[in-house]
C-alpha positions as CSV (number, residue, x, y, z in Angstrom):
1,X,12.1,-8.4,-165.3
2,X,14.2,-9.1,-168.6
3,X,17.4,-10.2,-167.7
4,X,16.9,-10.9,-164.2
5,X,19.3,-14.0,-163.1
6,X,18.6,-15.9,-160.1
7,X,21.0,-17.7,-157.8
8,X,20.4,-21.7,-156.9
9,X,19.2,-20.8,-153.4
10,X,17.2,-18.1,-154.7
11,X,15.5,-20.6,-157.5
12,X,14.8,-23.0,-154.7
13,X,13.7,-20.0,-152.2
14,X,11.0,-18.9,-154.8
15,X,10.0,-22.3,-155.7
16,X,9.2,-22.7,-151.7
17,X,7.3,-19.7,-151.5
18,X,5.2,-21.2,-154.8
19,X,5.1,-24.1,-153.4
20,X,3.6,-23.1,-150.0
21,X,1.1,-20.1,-151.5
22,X,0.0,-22.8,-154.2
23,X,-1.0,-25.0,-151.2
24,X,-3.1,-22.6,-149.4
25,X,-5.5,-22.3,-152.7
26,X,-8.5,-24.6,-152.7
27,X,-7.8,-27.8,-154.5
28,X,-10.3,-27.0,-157.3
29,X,-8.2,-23.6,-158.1
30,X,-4.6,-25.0,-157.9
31,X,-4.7,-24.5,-162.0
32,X,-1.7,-23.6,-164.0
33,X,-3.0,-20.5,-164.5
34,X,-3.3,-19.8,-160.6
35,X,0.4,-21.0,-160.2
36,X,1.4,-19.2,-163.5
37,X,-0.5,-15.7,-161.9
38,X,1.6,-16.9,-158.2
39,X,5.1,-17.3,-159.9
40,X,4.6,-14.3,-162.0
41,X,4.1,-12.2,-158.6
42,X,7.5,-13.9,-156.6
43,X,9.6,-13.6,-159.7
44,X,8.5,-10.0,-160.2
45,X,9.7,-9.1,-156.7
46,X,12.6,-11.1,-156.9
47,X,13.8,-9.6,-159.5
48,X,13.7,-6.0,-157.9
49,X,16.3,-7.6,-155.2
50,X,14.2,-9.2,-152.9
51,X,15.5,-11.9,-151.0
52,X,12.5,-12.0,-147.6
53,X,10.5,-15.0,-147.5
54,X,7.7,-12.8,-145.8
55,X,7.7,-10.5,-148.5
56,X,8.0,-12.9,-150.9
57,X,5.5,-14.5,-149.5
58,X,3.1,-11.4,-149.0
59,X,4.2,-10.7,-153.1
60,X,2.8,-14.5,-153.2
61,X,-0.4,-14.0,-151.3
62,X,-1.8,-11.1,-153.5
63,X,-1.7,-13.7,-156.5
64,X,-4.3,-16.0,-154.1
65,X,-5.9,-12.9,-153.3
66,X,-7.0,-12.4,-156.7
67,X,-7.3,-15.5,-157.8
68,X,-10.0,-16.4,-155.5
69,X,-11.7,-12.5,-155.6
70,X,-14.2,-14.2,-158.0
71,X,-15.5,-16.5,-155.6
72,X,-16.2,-14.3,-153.3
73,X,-17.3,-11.3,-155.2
74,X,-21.1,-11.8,-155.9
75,X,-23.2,-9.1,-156.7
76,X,-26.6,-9.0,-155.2
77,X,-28.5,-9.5,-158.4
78,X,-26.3,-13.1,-158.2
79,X,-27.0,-13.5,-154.7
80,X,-31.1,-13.6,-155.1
81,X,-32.4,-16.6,-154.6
């Protein structure tokens, strides 16, 4: 992604997509690491040409996917009570 040079309305595209996929996190994982991970993931396919808010979005989306994999991944050692 060196190099890569974004239009205005591309800036404010991605920073919608960030915006919205930032919002859909629960409140106690909207870190700046989370949005760092998000932002990282839009500009990465932005930068390959993509202009799709739905892909964008989707590029968006596997960020919160991974971000919140921990919460939900508990082994069943972890899960004894």
């Amino acid at each position: 992604m060196t190099g890569a040079v974004f239009q205005p309305e591309v800036i404010e595209l991605m920073r919608s997509v960030l915006d919205e996929a930032s919002a859909m996190l629960p409140e106690a994982k909207r870190t700046s690491t989370a949005k760092a991970d998000i932002a990282s993931n839009i500009l990465a396919c932005a930068a390959k040409g993509e202009r799709d808010p739905l892909v964008l979005k989707a590029a968006a989306l596997s960020a919160i996917i991974e971000c919140s994999r921990y919460s939900h991944d508990v082994s069943e050692n972890r899960r004894a009570i």
